[in-house]
CHARMM internal coordinates of N, CA and C (Angstrom, degrees):
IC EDIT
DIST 1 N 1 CA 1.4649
DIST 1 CA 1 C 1.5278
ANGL 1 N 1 CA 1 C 108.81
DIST 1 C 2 N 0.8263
ANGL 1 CA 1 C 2 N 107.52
DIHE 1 N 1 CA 1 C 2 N 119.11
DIST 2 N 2 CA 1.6941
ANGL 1 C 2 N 2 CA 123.69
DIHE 1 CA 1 C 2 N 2 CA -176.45
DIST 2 CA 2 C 1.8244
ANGL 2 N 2 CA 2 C 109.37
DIHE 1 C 2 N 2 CA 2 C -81.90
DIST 2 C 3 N 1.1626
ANGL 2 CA 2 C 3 N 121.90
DIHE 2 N 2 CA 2 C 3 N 157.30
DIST 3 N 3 CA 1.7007
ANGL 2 C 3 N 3 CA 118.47
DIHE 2 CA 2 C 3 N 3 CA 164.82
DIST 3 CA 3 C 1.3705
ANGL 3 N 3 CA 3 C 94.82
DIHE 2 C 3 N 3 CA 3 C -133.67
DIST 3 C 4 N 0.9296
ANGL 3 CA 3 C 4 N 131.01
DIHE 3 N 3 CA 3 C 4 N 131.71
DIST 4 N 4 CA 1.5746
ANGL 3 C 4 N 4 CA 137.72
DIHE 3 CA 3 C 4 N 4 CA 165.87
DIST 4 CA 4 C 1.5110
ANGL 4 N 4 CA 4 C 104.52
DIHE 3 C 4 N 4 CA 4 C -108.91
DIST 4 C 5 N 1.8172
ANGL 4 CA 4 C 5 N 109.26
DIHE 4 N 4 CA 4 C 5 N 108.55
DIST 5 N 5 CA 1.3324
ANGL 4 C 5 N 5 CA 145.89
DIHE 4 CA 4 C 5 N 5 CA 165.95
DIST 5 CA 5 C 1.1941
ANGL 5 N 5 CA 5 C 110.42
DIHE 4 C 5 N 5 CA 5 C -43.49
DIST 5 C 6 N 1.4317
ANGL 5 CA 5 C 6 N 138.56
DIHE 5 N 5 CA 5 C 6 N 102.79
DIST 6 N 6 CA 0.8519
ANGL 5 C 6 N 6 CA 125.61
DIHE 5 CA 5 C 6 N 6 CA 166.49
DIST 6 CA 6 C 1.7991
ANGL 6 N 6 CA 6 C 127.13
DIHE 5 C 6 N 6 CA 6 C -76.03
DIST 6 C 7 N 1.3861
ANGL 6 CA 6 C 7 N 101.22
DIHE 6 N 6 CA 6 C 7 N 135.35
DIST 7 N 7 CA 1.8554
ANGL 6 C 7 N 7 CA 94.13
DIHE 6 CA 6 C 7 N 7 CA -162.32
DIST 7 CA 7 C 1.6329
ANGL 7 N 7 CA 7 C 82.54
DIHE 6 C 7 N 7 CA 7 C -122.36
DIST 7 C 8 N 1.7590
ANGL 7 CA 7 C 8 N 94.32
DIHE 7 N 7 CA 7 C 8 N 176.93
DIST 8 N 8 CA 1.0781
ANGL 7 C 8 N 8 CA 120.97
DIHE 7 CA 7 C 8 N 8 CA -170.99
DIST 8 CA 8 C 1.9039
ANGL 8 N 8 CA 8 C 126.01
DIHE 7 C 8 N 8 CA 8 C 61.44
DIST 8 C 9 N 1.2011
ANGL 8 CA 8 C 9 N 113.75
DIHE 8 N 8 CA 8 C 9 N -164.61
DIST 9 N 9 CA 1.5845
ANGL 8 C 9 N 9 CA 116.08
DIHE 8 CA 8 C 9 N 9 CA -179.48
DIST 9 CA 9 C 1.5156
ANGL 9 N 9 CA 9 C 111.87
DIHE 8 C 9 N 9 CA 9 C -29.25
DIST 9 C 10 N 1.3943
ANGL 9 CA 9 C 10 N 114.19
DIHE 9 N 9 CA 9 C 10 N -52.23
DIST 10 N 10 CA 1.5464
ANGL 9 C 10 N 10 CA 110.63
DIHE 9 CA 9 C 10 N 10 CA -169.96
DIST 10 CA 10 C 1.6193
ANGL 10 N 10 CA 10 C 126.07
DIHE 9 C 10 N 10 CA 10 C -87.76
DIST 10 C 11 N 1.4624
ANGL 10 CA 10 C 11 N 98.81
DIHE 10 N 10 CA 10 C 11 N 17.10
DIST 11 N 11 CA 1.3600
ANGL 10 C 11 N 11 CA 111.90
DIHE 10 CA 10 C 11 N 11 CA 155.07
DIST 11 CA 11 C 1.4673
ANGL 11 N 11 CA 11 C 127.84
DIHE 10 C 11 N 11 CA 11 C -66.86
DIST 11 C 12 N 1.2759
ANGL 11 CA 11 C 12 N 102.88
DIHE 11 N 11 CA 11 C 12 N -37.32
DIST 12 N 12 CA 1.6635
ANGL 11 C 12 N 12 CA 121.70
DIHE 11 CA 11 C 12 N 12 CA 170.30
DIST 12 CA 12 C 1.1476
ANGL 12 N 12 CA 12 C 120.45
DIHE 11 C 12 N 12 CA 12 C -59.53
DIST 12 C 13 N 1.4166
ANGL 12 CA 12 C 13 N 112.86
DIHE 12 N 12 CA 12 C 13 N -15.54
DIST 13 N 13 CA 1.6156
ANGL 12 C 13 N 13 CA 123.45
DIHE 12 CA 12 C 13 N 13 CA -148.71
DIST 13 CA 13 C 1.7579
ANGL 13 N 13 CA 13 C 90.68
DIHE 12 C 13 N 13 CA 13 C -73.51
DIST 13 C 14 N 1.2429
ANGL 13 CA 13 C 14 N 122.62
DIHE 13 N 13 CA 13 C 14 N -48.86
DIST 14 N 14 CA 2.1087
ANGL 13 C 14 N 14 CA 111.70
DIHE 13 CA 13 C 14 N 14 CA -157.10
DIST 14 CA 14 C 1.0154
ANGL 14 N 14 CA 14 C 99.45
DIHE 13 C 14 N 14 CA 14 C -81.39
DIST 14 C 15 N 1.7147
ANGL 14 CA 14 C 15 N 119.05
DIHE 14 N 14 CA 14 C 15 N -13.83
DIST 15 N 15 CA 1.3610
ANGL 14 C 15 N 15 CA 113.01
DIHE 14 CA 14 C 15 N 15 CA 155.18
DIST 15 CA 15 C 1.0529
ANGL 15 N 15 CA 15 C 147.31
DIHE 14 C 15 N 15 CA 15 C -33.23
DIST 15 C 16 N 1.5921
ANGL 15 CA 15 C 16 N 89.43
DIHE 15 N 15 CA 15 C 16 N -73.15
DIST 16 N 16 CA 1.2666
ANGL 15 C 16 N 16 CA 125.76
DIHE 15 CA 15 C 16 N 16 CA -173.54
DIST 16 CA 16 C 1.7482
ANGL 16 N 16 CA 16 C 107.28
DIHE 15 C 16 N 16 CA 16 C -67.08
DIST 16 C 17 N 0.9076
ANGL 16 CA 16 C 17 N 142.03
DIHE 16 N 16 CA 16 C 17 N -49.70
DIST 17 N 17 CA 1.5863
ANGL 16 C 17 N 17 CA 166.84
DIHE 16 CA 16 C 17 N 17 CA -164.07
DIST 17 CA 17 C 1.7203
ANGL 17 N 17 CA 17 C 94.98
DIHE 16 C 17 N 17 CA 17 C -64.08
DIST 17 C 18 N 1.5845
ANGL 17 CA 17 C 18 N 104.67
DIHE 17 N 17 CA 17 C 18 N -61.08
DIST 18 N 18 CA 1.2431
ANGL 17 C 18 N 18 CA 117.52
DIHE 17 CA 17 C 18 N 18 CA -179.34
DIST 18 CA 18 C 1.6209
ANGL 18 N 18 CA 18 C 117.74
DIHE 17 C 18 N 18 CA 18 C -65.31
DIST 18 C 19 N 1.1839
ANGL 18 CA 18 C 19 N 122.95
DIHE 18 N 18 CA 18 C 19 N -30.31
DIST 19 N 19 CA 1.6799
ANGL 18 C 19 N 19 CA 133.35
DIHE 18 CA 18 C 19 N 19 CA -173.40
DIST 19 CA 19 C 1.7597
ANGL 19 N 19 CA 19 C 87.42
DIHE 18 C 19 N 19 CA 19 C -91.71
DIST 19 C 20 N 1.3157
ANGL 19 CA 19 C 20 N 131.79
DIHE 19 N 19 CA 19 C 20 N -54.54
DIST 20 N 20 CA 1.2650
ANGL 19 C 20 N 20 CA 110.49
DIHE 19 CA 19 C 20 N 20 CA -156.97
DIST 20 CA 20 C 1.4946
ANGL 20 N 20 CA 20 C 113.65
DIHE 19 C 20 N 20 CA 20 C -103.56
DIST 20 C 21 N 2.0770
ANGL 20 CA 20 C 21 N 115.17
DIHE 20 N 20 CA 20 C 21 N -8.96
DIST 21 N 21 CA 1.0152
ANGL 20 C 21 N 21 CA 87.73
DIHE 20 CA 20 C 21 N 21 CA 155.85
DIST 21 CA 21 C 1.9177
ANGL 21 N 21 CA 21 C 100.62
DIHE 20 C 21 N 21 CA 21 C 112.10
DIST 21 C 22 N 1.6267
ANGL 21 CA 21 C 22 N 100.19
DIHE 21 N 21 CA 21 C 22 N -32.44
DIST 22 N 22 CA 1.7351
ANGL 21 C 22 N 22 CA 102.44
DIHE 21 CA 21 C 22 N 22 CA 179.89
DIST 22 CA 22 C 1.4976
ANGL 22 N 22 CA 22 C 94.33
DIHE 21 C 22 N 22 CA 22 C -119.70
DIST 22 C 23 N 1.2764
ANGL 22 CA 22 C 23 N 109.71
DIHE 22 N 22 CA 22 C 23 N 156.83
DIST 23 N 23 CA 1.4859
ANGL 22 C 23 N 23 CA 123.83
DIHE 22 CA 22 C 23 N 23 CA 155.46
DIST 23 CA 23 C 1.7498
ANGL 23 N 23 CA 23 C 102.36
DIHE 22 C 23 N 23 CA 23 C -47.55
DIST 23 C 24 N 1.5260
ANGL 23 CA 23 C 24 N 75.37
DIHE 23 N 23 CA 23 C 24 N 169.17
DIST 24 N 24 CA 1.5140
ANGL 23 C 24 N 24 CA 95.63
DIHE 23 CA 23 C 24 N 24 CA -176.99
DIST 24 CA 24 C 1.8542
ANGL 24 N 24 CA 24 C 110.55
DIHE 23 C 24 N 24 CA 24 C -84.79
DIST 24 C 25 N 1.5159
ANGL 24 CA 24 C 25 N 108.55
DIHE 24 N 24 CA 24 C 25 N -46.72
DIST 25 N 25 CA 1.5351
ANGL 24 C 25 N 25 CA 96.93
DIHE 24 CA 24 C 25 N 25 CA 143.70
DIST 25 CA 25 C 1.6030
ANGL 25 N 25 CA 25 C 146.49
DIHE 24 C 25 N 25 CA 25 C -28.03
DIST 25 C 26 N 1.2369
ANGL 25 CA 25 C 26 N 119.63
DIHE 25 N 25 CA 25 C 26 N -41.91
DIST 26 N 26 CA 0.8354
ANGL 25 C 26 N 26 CA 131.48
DIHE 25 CA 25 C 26 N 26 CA 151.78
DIST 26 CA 26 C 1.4339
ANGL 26 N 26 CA 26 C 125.66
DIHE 25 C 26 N 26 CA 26 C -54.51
DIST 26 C 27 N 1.1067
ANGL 26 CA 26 C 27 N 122.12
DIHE 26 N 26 CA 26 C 27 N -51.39
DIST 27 N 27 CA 1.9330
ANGL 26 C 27 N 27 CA 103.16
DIHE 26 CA 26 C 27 N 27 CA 171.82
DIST 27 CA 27 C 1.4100
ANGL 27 N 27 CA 27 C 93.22
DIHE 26 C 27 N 27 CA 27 C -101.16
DIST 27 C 28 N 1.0502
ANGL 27 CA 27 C 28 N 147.93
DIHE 27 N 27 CA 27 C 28 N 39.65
DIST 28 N 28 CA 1.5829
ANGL 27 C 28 N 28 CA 147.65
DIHE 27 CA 27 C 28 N 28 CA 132.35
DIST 28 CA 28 C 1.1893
ANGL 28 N 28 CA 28 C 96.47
DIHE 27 C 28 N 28 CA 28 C -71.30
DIST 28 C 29 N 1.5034
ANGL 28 CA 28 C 29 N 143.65
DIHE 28 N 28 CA 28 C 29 N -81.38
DIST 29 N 29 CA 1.3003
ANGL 28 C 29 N 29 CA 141.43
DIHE 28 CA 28 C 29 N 29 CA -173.86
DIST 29 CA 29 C 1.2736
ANGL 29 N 29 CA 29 C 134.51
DIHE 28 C 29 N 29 CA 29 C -36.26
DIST 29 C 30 N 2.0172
ANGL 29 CA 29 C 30 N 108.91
DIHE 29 N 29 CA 29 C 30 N -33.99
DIST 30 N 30 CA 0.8965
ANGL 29 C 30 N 30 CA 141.29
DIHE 29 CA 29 C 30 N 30 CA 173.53
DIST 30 CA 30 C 1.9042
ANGL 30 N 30 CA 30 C 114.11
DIHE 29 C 30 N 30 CA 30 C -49.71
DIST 30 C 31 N 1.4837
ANGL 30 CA 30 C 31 N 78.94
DIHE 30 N 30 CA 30 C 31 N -49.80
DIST 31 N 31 CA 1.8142
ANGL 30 C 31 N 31 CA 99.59
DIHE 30 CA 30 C 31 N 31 CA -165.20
DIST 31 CA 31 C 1.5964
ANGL 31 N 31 CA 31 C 86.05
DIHE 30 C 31 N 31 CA 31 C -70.83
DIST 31 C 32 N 1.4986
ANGL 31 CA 31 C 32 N 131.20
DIHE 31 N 31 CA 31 C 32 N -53.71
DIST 32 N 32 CA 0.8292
ANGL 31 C 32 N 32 CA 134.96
DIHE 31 CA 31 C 32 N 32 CA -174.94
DIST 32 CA 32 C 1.5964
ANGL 32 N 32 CA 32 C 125.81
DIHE 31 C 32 N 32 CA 32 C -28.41
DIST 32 C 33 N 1.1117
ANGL 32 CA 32 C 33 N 89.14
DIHE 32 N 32 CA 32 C 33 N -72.92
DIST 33 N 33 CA 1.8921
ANGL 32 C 33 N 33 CA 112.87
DIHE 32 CA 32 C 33 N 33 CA 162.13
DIST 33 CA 33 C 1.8120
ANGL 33 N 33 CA 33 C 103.42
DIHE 32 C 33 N 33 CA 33 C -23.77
DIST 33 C 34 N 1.2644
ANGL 33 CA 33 C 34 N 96.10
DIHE 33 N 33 CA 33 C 34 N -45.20
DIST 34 N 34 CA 1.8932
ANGL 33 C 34 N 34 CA 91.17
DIHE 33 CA 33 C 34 N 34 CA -162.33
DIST 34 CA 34 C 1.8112
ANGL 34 N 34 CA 34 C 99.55
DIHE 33 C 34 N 34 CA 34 C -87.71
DIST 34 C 35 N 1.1840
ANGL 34 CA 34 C 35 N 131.05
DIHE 34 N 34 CA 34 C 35 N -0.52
DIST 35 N 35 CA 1.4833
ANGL 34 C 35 N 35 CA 139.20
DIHE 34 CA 34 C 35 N 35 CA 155.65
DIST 35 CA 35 C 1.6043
ANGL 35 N 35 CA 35 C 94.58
DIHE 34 C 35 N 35 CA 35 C -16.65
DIST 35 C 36 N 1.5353
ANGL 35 CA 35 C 36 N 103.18
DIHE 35 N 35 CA 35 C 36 N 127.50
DIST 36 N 36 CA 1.5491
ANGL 35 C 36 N 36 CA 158.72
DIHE 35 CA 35 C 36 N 36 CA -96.33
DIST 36 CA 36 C 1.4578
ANGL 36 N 36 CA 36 C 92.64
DIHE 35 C 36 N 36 CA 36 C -8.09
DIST 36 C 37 N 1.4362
ANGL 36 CA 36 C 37 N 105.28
DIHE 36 N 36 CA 36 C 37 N 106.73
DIST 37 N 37 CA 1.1826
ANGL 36 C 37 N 37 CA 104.89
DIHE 36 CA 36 C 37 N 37 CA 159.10
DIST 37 CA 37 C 2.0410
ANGL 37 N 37 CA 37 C 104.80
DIHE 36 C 37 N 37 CA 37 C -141.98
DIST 37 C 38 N 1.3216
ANGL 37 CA 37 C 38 N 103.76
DIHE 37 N 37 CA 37 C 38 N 165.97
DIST 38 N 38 CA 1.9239
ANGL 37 C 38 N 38 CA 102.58
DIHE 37 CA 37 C 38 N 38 CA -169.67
DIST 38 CA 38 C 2.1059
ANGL 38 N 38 CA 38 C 86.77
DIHE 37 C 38 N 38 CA 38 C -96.42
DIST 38 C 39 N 1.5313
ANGL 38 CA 38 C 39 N 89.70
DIHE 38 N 38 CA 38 C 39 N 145.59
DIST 39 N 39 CA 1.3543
ANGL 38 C 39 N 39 CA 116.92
DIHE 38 CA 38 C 39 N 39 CA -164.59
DIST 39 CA 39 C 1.9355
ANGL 39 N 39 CA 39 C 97.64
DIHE 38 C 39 N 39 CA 39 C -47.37
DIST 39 C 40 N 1.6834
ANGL 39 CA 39 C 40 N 125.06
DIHE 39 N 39 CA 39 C 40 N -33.67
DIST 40 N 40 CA 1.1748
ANGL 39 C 40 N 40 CA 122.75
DIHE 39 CA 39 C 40 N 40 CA -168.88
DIST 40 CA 40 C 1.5254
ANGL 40 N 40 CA 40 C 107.09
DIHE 39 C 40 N 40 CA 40 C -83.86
DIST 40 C 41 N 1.5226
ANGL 40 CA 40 C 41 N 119.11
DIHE 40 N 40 CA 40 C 41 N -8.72
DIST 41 N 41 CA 1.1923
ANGL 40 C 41 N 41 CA 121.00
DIHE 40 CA 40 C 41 N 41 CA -164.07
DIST 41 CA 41 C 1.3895
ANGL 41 N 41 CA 41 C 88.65
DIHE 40 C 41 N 41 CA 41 C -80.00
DIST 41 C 42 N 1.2206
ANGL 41 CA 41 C 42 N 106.22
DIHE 41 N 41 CA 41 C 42 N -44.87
DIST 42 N 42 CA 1.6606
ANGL 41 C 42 N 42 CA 108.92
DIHE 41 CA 41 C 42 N 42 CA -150.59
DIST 42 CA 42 C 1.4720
ANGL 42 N 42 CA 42 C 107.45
DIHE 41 C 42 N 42 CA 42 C -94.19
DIST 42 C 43 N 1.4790
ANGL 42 CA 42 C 43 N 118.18
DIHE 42 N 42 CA 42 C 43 N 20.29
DIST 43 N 43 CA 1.0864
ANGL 42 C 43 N 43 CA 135.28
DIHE 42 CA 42 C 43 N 43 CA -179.66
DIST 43 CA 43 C 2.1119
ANGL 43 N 43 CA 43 C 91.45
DIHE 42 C 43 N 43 CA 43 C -97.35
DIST 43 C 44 N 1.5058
ANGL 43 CA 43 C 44 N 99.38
DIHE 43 N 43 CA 43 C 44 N -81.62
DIST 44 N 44 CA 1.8129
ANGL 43 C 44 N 44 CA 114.53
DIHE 43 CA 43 C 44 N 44 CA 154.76
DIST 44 CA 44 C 1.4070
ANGL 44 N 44 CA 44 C 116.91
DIHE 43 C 44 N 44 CA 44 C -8.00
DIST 44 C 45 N 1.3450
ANGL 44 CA 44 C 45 N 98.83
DIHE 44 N 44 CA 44 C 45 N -47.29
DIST 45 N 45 CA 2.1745
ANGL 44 C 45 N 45 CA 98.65
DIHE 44 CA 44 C 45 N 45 CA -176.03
DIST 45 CA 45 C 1.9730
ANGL 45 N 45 CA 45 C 79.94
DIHE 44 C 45 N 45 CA 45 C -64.55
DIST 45 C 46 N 1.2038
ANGL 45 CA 45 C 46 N 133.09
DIHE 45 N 45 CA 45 C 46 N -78.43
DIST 46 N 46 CA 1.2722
ANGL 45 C 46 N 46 CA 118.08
DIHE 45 CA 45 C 46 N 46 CA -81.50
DIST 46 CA 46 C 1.7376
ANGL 46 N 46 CA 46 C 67.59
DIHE 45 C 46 N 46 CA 46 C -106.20
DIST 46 C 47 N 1.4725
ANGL 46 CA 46 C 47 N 124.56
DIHE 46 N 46 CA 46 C 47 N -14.74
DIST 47 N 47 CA 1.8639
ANGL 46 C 47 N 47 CA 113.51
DIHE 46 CA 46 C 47 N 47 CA -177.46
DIST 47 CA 47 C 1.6866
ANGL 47 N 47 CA 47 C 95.15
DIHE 46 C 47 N 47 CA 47 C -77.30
DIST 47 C 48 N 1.5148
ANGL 47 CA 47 C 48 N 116.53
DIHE 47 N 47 CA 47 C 48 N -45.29
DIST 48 N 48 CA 1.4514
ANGL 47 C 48 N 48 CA 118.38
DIHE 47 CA 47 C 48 N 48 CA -170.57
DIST 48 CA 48 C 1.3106
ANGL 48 N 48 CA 48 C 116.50
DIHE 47 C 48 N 48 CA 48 C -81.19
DIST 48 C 49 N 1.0152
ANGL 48 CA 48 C 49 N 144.03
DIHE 48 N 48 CA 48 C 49 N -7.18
DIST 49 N 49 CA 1.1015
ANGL 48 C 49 N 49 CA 123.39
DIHE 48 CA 48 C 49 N 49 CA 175.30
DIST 49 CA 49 C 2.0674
ANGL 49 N 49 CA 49 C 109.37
DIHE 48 C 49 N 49 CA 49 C -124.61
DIST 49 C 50 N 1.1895
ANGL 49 CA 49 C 50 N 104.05
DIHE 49 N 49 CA 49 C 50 N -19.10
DIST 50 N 50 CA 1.4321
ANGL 49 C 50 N 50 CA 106.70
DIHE 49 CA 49 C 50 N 50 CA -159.01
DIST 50 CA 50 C 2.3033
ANGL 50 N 50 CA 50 C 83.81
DIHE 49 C 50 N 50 CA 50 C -127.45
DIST 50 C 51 N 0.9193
ANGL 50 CA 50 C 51 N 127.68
DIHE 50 N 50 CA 50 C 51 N 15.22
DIST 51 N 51 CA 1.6449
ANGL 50 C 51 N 51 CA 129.65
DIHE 50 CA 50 C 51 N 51 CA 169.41
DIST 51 CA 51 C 1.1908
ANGL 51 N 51 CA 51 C 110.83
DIHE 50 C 51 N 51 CA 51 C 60.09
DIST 51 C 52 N 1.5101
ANGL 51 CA 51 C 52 N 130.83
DIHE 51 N 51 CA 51 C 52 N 20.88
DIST 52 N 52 CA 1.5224
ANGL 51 C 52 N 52 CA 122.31
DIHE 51 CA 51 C 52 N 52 CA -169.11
DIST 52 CA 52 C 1.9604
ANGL 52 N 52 CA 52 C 108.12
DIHE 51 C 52 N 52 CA 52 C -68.04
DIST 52 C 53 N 0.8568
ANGL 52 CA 52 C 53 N 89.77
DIHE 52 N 52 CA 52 C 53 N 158.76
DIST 53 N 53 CA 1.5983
ANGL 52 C 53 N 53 CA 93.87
DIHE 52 CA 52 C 53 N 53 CA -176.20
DIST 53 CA 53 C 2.1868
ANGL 53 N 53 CA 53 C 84.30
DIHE 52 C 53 N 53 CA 53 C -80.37
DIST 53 C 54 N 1.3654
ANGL 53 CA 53 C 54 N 95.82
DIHE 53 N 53 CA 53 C 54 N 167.55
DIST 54 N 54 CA 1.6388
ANGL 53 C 54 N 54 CA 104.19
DIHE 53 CA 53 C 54 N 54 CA -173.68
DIST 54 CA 54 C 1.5024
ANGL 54 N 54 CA 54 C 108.02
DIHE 53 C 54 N 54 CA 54 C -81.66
DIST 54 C 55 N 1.4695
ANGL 54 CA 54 C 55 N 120.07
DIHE 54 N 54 CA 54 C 55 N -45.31
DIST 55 N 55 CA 1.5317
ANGL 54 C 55 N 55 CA 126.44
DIHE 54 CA 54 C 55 N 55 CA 169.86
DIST 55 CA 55 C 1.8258
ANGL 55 N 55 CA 55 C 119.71
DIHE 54 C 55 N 55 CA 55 C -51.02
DIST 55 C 56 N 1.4907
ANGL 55 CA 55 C 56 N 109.27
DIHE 55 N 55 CA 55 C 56 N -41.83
DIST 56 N 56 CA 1.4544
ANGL 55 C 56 N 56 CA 114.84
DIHE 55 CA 55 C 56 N 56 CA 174.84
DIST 56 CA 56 C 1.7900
ANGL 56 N 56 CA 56 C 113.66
DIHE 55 C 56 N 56 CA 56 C -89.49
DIST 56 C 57 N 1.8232
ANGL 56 CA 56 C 57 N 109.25
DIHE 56 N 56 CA 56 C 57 N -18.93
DIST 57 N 57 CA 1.3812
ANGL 56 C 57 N 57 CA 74.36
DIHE 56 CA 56 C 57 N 57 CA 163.25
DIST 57 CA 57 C 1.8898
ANGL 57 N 57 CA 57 C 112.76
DIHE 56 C 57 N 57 CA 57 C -123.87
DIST 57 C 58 N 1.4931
ANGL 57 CA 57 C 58 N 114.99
DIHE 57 N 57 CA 57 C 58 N 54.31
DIST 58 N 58 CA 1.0129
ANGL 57 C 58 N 58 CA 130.22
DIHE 57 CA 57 C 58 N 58 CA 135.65
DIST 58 CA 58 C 1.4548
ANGL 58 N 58 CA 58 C 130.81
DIHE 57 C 58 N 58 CA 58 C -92.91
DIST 58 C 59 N 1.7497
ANGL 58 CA 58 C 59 N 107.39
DIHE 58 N 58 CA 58 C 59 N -1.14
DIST 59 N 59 CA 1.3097
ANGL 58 C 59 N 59 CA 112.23
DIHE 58 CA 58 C 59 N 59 CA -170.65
DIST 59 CA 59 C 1.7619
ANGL 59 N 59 CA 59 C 93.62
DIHE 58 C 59 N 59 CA 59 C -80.98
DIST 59 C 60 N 1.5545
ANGL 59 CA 59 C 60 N 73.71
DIHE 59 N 59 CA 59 C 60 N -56.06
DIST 60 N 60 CA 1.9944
ANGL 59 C 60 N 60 CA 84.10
DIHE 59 CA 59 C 60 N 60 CA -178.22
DIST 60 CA 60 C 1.5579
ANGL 60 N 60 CA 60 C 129.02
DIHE 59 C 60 N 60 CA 60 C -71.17
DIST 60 C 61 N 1.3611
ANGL 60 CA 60 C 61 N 123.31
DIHE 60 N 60 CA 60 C 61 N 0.14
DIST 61 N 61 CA 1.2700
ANGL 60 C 61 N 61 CA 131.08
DIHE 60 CA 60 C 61 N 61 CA 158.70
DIST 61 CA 61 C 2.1139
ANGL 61 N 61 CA 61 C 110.27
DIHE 60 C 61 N 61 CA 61 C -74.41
DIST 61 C 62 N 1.6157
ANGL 61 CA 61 C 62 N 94.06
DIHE 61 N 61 CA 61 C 62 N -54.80
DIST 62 N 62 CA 1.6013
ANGL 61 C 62 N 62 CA 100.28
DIHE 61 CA 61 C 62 N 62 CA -177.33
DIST 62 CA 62 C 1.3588
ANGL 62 N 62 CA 62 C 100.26
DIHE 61 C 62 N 62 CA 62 C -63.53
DIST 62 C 63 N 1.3273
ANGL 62 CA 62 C 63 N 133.42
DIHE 62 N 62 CA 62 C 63 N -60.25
DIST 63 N 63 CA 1.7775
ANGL 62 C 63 N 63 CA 105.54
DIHE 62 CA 62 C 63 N 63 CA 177.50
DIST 63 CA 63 C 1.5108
ANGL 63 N 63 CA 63 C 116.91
DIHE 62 C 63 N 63 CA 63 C -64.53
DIST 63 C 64 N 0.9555
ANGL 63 CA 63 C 64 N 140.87
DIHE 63 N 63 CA 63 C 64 N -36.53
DIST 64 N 64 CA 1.2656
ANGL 63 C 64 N 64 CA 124.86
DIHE 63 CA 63 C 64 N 64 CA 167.92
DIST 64 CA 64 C 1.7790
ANGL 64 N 64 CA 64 C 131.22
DIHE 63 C 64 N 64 CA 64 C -46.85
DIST 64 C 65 N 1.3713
ANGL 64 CA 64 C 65 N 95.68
DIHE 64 N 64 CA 64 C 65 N -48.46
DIST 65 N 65 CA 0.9899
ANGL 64 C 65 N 65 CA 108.34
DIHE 64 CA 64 C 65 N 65 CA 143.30
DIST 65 CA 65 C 1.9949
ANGL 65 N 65 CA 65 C 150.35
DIHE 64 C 65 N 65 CA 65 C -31.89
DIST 65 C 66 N 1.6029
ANGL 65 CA 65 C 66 N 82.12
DIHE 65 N 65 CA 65 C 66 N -51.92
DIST 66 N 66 CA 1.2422
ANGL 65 C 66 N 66 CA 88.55
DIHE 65 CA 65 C 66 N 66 CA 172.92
DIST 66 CA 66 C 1.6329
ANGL 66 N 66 CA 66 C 119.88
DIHE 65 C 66 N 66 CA 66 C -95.05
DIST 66 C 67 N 1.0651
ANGL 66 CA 66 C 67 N 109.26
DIHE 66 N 66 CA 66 C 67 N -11.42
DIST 67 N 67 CA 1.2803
ANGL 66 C 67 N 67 CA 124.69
DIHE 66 CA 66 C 67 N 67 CA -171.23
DIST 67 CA 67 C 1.9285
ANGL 67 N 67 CA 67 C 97.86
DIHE 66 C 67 N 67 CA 67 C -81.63
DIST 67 C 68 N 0.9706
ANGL 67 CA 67 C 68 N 96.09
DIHE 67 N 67 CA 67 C 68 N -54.00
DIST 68 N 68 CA 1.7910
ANGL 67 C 68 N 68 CA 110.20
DIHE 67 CA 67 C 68 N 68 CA -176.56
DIST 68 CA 68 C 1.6166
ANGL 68 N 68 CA 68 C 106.38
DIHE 67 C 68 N 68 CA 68 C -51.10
DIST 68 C 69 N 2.0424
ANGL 68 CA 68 C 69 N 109.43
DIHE 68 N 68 CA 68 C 69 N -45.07
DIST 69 N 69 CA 0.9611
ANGL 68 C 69 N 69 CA 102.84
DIHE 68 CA 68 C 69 N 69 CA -163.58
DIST 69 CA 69 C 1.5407
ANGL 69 N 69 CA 69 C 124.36
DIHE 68 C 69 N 69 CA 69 C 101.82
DIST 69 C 70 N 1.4477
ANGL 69 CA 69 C 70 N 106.97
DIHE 69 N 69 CA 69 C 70 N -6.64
DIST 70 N 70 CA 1.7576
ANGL 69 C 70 N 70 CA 107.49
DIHE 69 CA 69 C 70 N 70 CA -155.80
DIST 70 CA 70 C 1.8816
ANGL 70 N 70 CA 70 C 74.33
DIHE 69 C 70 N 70 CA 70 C -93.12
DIST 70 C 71 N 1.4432
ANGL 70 CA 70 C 71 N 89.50
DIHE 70 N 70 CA 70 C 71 N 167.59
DIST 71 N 71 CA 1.4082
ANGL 70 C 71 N 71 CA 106.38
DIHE 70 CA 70 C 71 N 71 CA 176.30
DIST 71 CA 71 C 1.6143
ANGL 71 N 71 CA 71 C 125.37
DIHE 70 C 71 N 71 CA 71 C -75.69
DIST 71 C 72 N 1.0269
ANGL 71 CA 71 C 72 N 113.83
DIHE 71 N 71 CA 71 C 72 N 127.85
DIST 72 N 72 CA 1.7439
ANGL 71 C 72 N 72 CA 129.49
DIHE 71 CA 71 C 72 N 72 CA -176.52
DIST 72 CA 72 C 1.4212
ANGL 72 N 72 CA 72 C 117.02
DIHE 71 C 72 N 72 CA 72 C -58.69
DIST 72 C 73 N 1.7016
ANGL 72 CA 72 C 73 N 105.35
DIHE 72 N 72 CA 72 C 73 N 11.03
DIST 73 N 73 CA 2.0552
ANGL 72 C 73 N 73 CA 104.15
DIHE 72 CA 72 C 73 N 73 CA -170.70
DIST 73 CA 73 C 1.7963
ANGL 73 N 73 CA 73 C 124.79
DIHE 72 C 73 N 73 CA 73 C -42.31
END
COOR INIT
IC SEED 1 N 1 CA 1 C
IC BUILD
């Protein structure tokens, strides 16, 4: 029986869900909303206005991010 570790951004995720309370969808959509926006901005929404700690919501900007495809400026 194998476990496959999940690494990178979405490690944070049962964390994150669990400390703040929403799915991870939920501030995916969030970030969404602010589309063209630069990767630090959308870091800024999510500590200032919604209290994310800076480490969990750079987790959830960089997968969203990467997942979308939009550029990391």
């Amino acid at each position: 029986m194998t476990t496959e570790t999940i690494k990178g951004p979405a490690s944070y995720f049962p964390s994150i869900e669990k400390k703040y309370g929403r799915p991870i969808d939920d501030w995916q959509e969030l970030v969404r909303k602010r589309y063209p926006a630069r990767h630090m901005e959308l870091v800024g929404m999510l500590k200032s206005e919604h209290g994310i700690g800076h480490g969990h919501a750079n987790a959830i900007v960089a997968y969203t991010l990467a997942e979308d495809k939009q550029p990391a400026s």
